[in-house]
C-alpha positions as CSV (number, residue, x, y, z in Angstrom):
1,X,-22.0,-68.0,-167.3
2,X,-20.2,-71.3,-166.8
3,X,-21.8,-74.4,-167.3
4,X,-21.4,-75.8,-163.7
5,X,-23.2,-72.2,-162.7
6,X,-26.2,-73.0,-165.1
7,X,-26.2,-76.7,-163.9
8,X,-26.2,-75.5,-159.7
9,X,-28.7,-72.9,-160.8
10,X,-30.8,-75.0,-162.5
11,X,-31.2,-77.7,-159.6
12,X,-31.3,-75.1,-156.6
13,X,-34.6,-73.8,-158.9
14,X,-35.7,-77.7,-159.5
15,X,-35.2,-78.4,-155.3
16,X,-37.4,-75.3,-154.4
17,X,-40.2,-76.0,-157.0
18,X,-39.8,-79.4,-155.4
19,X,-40.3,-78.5,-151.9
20,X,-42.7,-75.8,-152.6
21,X,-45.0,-78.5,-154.2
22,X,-44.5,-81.1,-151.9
23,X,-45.2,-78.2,-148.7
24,X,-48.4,-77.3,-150.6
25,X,-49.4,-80.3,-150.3
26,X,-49.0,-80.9,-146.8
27,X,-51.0,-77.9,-145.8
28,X,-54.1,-78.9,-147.9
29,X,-53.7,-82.3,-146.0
30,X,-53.4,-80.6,-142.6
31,X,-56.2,-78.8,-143.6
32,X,-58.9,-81.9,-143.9
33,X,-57.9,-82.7,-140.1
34,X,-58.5,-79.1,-138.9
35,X,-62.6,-78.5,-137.9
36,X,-64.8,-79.0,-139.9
37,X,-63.3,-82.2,-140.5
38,X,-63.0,-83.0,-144.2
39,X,-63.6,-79.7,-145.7
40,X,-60.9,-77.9,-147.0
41,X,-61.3,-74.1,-146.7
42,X,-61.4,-72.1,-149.9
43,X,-58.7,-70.0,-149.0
44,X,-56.1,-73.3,-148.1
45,X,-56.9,-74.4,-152.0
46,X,-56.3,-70.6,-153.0
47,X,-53.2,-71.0,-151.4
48,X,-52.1,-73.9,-153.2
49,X,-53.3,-72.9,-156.4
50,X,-50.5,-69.8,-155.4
51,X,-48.1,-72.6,-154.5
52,X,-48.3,-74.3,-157.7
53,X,-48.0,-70.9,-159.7
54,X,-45.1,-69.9,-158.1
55,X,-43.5,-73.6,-158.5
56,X,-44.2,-73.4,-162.0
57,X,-42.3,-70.2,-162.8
58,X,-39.7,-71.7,-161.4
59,X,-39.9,-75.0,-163.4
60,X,-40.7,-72.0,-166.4
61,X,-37.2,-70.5,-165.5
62,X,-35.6,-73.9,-165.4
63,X,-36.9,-74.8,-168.8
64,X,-36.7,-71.5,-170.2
65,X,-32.4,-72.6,-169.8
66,X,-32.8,-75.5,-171.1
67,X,-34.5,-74.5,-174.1
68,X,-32.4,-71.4,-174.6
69,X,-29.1,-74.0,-174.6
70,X,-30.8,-76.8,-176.9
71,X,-31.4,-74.0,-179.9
72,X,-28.0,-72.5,-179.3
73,X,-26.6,-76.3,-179.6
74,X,-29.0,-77.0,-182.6
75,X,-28.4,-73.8,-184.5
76,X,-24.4,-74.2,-184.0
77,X,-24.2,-77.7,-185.1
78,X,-27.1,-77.0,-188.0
79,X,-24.3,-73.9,-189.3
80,X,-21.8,-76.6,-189.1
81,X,-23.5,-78.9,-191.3
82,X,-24.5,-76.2,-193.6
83,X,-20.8,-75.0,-194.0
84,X,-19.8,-78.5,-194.7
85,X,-22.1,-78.6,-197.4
86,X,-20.9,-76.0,-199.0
């Protein structure tokens, strides 16, 4: 996998956390308009709860690249150091 791939990958996954967050959000606001005014139902926070579970597996995936590439760029320049030394 290129590194242009990883980087469109990795922001297509950072835009829909994004939007999935900020769209959770707007339904728990619509919700305090709907009757009875002011009281969110249950079931809207359950879905939100659902909305930030699934936003953060995506932020999870996104990091989950990131971290994979930092110890493959830390163990690389770490054996480069270490033949040096030697």
């Amino acid at each position: 996998m290129t590194n242009q791939t990883l980087k469109r990958r990795t922001s297509s996954q950072t835009i829909m956390a994004f939007m999935l967050l900020i769209f959770g959000m707007i339904v728990v606001m619509v919700s305090l308009y709907m009757p009875p005014r002011g009281e969110i139902h249950p079931t809207v926070i359950t879905v939100f709860g659902m909305m930030l579970v699934a936003a953060g597996t995506f932020m999870g995936i996104d990091l989950n690249f990131q971290l994979k590439k930092f110890v493959e760029n830390h163990s690389d320049k770490r054996k480069e150091v270490s033949d040096e030394a030697l």
